[in-house]
Each structure stands twice: as C-alpha cells, then as structure tokens.
C-alpha positions as a printed Julia matrix, in Angstrom:
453×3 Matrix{Float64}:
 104.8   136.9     0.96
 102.39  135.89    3.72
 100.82  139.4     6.04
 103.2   138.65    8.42
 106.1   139.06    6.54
 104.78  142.53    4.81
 103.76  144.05    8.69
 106.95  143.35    9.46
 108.93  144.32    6.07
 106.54  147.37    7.06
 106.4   148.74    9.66
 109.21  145.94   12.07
 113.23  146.85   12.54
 115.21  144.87   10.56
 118.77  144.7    11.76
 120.53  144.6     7.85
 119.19  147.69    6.71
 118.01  151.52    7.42
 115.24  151.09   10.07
 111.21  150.53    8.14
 109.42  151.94   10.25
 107.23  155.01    8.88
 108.91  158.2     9.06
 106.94  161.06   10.82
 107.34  164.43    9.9
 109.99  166.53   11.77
 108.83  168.53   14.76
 112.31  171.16   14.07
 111.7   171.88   10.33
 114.77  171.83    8.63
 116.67  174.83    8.49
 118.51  176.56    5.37
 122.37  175.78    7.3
 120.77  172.11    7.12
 119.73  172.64    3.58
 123.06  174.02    2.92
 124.79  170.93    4.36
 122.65  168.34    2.57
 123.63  169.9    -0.75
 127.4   170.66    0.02
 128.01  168.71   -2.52
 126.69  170.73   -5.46
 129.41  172.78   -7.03
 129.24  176.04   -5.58
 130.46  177.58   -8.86
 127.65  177.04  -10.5
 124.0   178.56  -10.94
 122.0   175.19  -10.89
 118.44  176.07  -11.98
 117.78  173.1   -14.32
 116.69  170.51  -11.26
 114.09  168.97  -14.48
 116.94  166.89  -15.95
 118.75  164.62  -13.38
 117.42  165.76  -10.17
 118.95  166.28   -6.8
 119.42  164.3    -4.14
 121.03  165.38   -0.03
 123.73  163.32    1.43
 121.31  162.06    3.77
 119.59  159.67    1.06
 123.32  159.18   -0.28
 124.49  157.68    2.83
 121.34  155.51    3.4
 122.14  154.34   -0.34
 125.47  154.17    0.22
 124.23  151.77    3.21
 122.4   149.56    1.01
 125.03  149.24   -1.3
 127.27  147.72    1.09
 124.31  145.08    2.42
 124.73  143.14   -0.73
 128.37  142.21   -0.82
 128.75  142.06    2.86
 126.44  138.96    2.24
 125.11  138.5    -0.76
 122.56  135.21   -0.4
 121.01  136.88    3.09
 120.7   139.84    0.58
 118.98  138.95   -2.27
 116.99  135.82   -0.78
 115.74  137.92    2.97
 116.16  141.71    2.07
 115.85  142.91   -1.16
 112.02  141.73   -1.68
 110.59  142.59    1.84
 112.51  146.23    1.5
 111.31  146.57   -2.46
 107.43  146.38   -1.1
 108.17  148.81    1.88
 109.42  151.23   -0.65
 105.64  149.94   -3.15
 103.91  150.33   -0.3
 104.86  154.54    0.03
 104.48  155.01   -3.69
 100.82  153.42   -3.18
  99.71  155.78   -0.62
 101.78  159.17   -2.27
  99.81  158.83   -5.52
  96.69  157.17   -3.85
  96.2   153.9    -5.37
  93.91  151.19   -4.55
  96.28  148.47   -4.41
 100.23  147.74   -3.84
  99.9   145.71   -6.63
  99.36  148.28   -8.59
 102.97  149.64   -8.23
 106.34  148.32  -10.27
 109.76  150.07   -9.39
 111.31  150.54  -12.08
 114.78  152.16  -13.48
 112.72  155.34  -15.32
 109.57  156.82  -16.46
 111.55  155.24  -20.27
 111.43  151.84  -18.91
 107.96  152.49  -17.6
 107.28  153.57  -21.1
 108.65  150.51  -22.99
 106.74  148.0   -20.72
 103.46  149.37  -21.8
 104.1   149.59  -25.64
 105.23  146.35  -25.6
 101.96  145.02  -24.76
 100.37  147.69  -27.17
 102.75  145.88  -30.14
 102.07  142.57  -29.03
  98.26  143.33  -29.66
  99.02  145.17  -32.52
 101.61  141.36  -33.91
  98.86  139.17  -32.64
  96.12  140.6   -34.3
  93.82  141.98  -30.94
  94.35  145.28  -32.46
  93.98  145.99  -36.28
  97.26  147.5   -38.5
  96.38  150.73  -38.55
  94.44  151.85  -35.87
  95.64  154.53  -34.07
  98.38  155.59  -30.97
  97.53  159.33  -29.87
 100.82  160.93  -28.11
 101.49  164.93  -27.55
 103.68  166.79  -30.21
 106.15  167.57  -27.11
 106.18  164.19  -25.89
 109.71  163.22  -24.45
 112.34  162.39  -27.46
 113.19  158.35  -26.12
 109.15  158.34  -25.47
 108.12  159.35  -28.96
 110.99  157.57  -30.2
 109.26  154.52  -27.99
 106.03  155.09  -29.51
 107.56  154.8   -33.16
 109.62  151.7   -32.77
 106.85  149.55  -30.67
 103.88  150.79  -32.63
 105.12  151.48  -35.94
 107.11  148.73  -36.7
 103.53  146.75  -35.65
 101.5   148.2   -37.89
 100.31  151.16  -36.04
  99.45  154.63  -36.84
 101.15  157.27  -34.59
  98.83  160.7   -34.4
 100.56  163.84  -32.81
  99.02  166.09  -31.01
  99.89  169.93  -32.48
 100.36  171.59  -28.9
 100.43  175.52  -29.16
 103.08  176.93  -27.57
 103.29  180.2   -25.61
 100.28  178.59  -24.23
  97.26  180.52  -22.38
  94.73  177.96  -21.29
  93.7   174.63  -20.96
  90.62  174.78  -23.56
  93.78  175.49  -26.39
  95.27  171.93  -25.35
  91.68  169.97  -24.35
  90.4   171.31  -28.26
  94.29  170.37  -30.49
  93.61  167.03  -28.17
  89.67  166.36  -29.65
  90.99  167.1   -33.19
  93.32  164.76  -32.73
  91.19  162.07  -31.4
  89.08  162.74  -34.2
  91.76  161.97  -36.84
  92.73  159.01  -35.18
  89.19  157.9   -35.67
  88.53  158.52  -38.87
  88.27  155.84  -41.82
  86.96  153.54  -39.11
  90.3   152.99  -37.24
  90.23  152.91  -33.63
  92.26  155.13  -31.11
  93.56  151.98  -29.05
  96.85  153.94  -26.61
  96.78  157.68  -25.9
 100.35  159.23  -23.97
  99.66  161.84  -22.3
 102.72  163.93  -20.54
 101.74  165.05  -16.78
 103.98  168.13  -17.47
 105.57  168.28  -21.13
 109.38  168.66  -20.64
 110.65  171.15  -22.98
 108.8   173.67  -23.47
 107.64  172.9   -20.01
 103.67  173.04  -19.43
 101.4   171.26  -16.76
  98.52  169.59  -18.97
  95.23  168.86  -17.75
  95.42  165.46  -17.87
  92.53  163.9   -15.87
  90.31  166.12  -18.34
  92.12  164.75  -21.54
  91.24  161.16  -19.78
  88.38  161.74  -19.53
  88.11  162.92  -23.14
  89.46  159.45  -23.97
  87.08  157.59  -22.25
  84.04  159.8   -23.97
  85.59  158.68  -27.4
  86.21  155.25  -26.89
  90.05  155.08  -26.35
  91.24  151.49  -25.64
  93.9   152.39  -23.04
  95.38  155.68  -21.53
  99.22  155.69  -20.15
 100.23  159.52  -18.58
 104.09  159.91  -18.55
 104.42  162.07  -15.08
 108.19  161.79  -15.16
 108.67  165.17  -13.79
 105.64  164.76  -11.7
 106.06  163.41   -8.37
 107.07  165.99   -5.67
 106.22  168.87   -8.29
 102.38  168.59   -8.33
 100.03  166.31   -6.68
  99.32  162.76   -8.13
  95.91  161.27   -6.97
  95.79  158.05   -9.82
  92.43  157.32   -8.8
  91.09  160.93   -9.75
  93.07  161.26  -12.87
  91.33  157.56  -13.84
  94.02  156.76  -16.53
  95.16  153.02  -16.91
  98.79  153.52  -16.54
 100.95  156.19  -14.69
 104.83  156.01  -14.16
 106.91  159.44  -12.6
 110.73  159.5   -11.36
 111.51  160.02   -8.4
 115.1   161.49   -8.98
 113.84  164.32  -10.69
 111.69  165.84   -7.83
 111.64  163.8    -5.34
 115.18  163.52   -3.63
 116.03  159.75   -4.72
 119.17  158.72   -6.63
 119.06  157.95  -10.32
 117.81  155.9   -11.15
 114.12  154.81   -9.89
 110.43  155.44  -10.85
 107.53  153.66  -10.69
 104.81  152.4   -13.0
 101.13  152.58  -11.67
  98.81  150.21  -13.57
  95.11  150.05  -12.85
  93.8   146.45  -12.27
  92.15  145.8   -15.44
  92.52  143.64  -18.69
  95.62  144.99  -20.13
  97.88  145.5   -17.22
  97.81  141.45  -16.82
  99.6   141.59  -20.12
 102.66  143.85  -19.31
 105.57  142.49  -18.7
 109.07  143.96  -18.05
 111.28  143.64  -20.77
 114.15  141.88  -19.24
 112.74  138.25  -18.61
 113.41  136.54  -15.31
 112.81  133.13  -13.59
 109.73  135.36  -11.98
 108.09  136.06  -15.46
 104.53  135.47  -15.12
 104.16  136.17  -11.19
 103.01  140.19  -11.61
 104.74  143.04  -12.92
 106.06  144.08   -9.41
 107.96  141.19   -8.69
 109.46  140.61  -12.57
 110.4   144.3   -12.01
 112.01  143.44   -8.51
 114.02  140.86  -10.04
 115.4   141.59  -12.79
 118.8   139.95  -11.82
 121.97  140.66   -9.76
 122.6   144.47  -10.05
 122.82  147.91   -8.09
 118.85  147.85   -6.64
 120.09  150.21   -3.57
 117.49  153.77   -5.33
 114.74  151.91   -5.07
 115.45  150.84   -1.42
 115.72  154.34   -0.37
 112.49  155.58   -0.75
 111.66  155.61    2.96
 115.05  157.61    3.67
 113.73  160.13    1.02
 110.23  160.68    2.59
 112.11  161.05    5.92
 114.0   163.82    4.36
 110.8   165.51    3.15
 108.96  165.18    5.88
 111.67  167.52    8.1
 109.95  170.43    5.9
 107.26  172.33    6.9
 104.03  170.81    5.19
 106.32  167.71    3.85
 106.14  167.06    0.22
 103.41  169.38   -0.17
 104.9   172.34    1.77
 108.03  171.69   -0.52
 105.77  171.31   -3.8
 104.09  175.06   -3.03
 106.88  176.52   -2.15
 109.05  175.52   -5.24
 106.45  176.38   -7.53
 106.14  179.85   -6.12
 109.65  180.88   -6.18
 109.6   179.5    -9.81
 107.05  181.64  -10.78
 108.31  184.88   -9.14
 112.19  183.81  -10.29
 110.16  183.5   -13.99
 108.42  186.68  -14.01
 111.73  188.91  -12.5
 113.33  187.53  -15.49
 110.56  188.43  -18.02
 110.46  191.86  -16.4
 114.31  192.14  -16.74
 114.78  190.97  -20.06
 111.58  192.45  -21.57
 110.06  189.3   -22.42
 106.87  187.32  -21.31
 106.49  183.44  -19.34
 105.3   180.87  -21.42
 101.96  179.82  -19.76
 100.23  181.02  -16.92
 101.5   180.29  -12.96
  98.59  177.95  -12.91
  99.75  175.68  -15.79
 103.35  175.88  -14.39
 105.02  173.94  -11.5
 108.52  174.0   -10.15
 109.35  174.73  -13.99
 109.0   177.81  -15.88
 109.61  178.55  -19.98
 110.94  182.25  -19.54
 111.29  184.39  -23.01
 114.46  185.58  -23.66
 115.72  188.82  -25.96
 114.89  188.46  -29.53
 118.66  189.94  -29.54
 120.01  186.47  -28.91
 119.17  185.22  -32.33
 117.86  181.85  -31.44
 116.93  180.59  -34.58
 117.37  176.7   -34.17
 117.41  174.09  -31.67
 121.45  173.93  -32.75
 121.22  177.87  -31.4
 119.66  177.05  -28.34
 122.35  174.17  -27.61
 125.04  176.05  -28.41
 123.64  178.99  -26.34
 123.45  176.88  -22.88
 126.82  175.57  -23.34
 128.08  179.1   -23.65
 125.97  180.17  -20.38
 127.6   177.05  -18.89
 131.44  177.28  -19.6
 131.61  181.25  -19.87
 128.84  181.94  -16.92
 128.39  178.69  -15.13
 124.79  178.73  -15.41
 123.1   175.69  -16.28
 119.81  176.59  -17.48
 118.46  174.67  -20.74
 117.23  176.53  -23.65
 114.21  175.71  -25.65
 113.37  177.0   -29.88
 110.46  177.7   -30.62
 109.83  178.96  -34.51
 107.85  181.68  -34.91
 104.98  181.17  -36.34
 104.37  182.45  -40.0
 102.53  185.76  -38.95
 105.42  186.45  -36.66
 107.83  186.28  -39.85
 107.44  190.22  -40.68
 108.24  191.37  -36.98
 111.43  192.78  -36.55
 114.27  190.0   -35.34
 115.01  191.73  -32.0
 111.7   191.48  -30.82
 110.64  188.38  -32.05
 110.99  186.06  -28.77
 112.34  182.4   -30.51
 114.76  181.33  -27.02
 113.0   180.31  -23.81
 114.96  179.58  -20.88
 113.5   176.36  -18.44
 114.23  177.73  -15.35
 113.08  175.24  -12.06
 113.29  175.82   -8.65
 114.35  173.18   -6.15
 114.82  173.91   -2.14
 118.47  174.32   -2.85
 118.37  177.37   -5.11
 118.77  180.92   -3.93
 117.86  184.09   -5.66
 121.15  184.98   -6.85
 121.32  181.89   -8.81
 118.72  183.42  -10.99
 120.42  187.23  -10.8
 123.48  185.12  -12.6
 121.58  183.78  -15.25
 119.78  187.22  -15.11
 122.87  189.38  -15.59
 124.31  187.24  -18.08
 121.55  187.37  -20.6
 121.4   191.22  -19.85
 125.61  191.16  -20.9
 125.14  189.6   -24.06
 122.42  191.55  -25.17
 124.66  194.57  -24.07
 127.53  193.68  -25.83
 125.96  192.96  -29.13
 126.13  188.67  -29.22
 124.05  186.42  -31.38
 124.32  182.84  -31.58
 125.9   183.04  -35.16
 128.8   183.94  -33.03
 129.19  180.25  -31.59
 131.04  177.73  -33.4
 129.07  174.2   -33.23
C-alpha cells in the first residue's frame, strides 16, 4: 500500500464505511443517563462485576459493527479487495500509538490474546523441531498463567522437546520483590545443567487470582540472564493499565481489546519488536499472503466476520467522550475497584489480596472462612449459586492454605476470593448485592458441601 493510500485509509472519508478520520475527545463528557443508555442492554437483573471475562461493549460500537457487517454482503468484491485492508491498518495504526510502538508493522490484529499466544510458540517449536534450539532447554511461564496459555505452552513446547519451568507465584501477595525473587529462582532452574532459558511468558496482570506483575522489571531480569525471547500476555491489559511496549522492552506483547477496552469479541493484537524472531512468526491459518508480514497473513485469513477489528476507531471515539479518555476511565475504574474491594473486606471480615498498587480494575477480595471453600469444584459451584439464587456474577478463586495455615480454625481460614472488577457501567449497589449475599449465607449457616455438583 503506497503513502497515499494509508493518508487516506487514515485520516480521508471513505463513503463505504464509519468515517477515518481521528476521533477527538468530547468537549460534553459523557454523562451517567448516556452511560446508562449505552449499556441498556445489560440485564438489569443482574450484579455484573466480573467485566475480566468477556468484556463490555455500548451500542454505539455495536451499531458501527453492526455497520460493517452489512458492508460485506452489500458488495462483497468492493469489500474485501478496497475496504477491508485500508480500514484493518487504520485500526494498526491506533493500536501503534495506544501502546507506543515504533512501527505499524509491529502490530497484527488478531482474534485473542490465545491466538496471539499460539503464533509465537509456534515459532518457539519450530526452533525447538529444527534443531536452532536444543531438546531440553528451557520455556519459563508464571504458575497462574492463563489455562489455554499454559495449556499452549505444553502442547507447542513439550511435544518439541522442551522443558516447561513454572514460576511458584505466592499468593495473598504483598510486594513486587516476592514475585521479581520466585521469578530469579526460576530462571535459575531453567539454567541449570547447561540448558538455556530460550521463551519466558510473562502475564501483564495474572487472571485468577488477579495481580498486576512488574513486568518490565522481570524483562529486564531476562535480558540480565540471557533469555532468548520474552512474550508478556497483557490480555486484560489494555484500557486497565498503561502499555508503553517500548519501556517494558519485551519482544512480543498481545492484549484484548474486548475485555477493557469497549470492542466486540473478538479482537486483540500482537505487538512484535523488529528483531530476528518476529520474521519467523507466522499465523497459523495459512493464506495466499503467507510470507508478506504477520499483519497482512493476520488480515487475511479468509472470508469471515472481520467487522471487531474494524471498529477500533468507533471504540476510541467512545472513550474519548470521558473525561481524561482512556486514561481518565483507567483511574477511575481502578479506584472504585479498590474502594468496592476494601468495603467488602471490611464487611465480611476478610483482607484484599495484594496491595491497590499491584491491583487494577480487578480486585481478589477474601471471603468468610464460613463458606467452606475447599476446592476449585467449591468455588464453581459457589458462583453459580450467587448467580441463579442472587444474580451476581462475580467469579470465585481457591486458594489452599498453606500447610502452617492447616491448624487454624476452618471459619477463619480465608480459602474463597471473590474477583470483583469495576467497569464505567457498575454502580455501588452492584457490589452491596454481592455484599449482602455473602453476609446471608454466612448468617444462615451455608457451606459449599451444601451444593450438589
């Protein structure tokens, strides 16, 4: 695509789709009626405080998707051959410049931070199959990696000939230096016997139990000690806490943007540094544009639904009506989750999982030892009751106790945390709900033995 054609995909109207040009933050910020309206269709029955898992995203961006989707069949050969490619680098080019990257070349849209995942290990196994790396060196990823990541991990390295190390994450967490020193043990294992530490995954923010990690410290650790390449999953990252890819220094970076950042399901995008190894990824469904660059095998990866990746400007227009844009929104939600986490700790006797400053717009909250939480079955079965007899939706997390924590006495030992978020959408009394109902069990006597699977 010569300049011409990207000025114009950029920042030029284009009659067959929702206008390019930039958005500009609102001079009227948005008020809550507005909010109110965007999310009208949330059901109003429930207590929504678990934004982490799919996301939410205002009729606004629906209706410019809902615009795009019609583009394609209205004329399909104008579509695919005049829109789709100009309109996939418009919504590159606002990735590039939210996360700070050098170079729109840098950034692939993909379906998910998963699919951002498997393009990178592929490339690990092929080195691992074609003999650039040796069997048995090492793959470093966090104990509470994402299940389909370390699940990833396993079936690209392992079945290659790699070792996968875990990193033993402690959990109530109190500081970085507890994460930065599991991470150097690890790193040290990986290295021993004369094996080399050749991939280390590093989560932005772990998922469940929930936990910013300093990552552009643990990069830098990996640089220090010689790791080959260094891939940070940020899925819940973007709009939550601020991305600047050039600071963090890692090789590879992917986040979703349905999770915190208003888009549709499903889109993300993988960042990958210009250096050796990002010429060898490749997306895993093989094209007639294999070989031309990661971004354009990932916008082509034949004829399907491409319409969440095309709304990425709507979504920054919808931002940008808030006060202080993404950033205003980022604060704000990380705030209320932190006062919504600690009202609940207060309420329920209980304590937050990690500081405010190693939280985000997610919080682990402690709940009564009462609840007898003693498995990851128990904590399932324990949000589907808050869901069907309370209609909150809150996930639970186990965490064992630890062997000293054996002898304490069941009703105070804290094994259930509750991952509360907060997106713009939430109100206080979403959390009173989950707030009273946790209080009503405990009152009436319930354990989780009491569920039937």
């Amino acid at each position: 695509m010569d300049s011409n054609s990207v000025d114009h995909a950029v920042n030029g109207d284009h009659a067959d789709g929702p206008s390019p040009k930039k958005p500009k933050p609102s001079s009227l910020p948005i008020t809550a009626a507005e909010i109110r309206f965007e999310f009208a269709h949330h059901d109003p029955a429930v207590a929504r405080i678990n934004n982490g898992s799919f996301g939410s995203c205002p009729s606004s961006v629906l209706a410019a998707q809902s615009h795009w989707q019609l583009l394609s069949p209205r004329q399909p050969d104008h579509f695919y051959f005049n829109i789709l490619q100009p309109s996939l680098l418009r919504s590159r080019l606002i990735v590039k410049e939210l996360i700070n990257a050098a170079d729109v070349d840098e950034i692939s849209l993909v379906d998910n931070a998963t699919t951002a995942a498997a393009i990178v290990l592929q490339q690990i196994s092929w080195a691992f199959s074609q003999g650039t790396f040796s069997k048995g060196d090492a793959v470093v990823m966090l104990h509470y990696a994402y299940g389909s990541i370390k699940k990833s991990i396993h079936a690209y390295v392992s079945r290659a000939g790699g070792h996968v190390i875990e990193v033993p994450l402690p959990f109530p967490v109190s500081s970085d230096e507890e994460i930065v020193e599991e991470f150097r043990k690890a790193l040290a294992f990986g290295k021993s016997n004369g094996r080399r530490v050749r991939l280390a995954v590093i989560d932005h923010i772990t998922s469940m139990p929930s936990v910013v990690i300093p990552v552009k410290e643990l990069t830098r650790i990996c640089r220090e000690e010689g790791v080959d390449q260094v891939f940070i999953d940020g899925a819940h990252a973007i709009g939550n806490v601020e991305i600047d890819v050039k600071d963090i220094g890692a090789d590879f970076y992917t986040s979703n943007l349905h999770k915190w950042f208003f888009c549709p399901p499903a889109v993300a995008f993988l960042y990958s540094r210009k250096c050796p190894a990002s010429a060898e990824l490749h997306h895993p469904v093989v094209s007639d544009r294999y070989g031309r660059g990661l971004p354009l095998e990932s916008g082509w990866i034949g004829t399907r639904d491409y319409s969440a990746q095309l709304v990425v400007p709507s979504a920054v227009e919808f931002v940008n009506r808030f006060e202080g844009g993404v950033d205003g929104i980022r604060k704000s939600n990380h705030e209320k989750a932190v006062e919504m986490g600690k009202m609940l700790a207060e309420a329920w006797g209980t304590h937050i999982g990690s500081p405010p400053e190693m939280s985000c717009s997610l919080i682990m909250v402690g709940m009564p030892g009462g609840l007898g939480v003693s498995s990851s079955d128990d904590a399932l079965k324990l949000r589907t009751h808050l869901r069907d007899k309370f209609q909150v939706e809150v996930p639970i997390y186990y965490n064992p106790p630890k062997d000293f924590e054996e002898a304490k006495d069941a009703g105070s030992l804290v094994t259930g945390y509750a991952r509360i978020s907060h997106q713009i959408y939430n109100t206080v009394e979403d959390y009173y709900r989950l707030r009273d109902a946790i209080n009503k069990l405990v009152f009436d006597g319930f354990t989780c033995r009491m569920l039937s699977s």
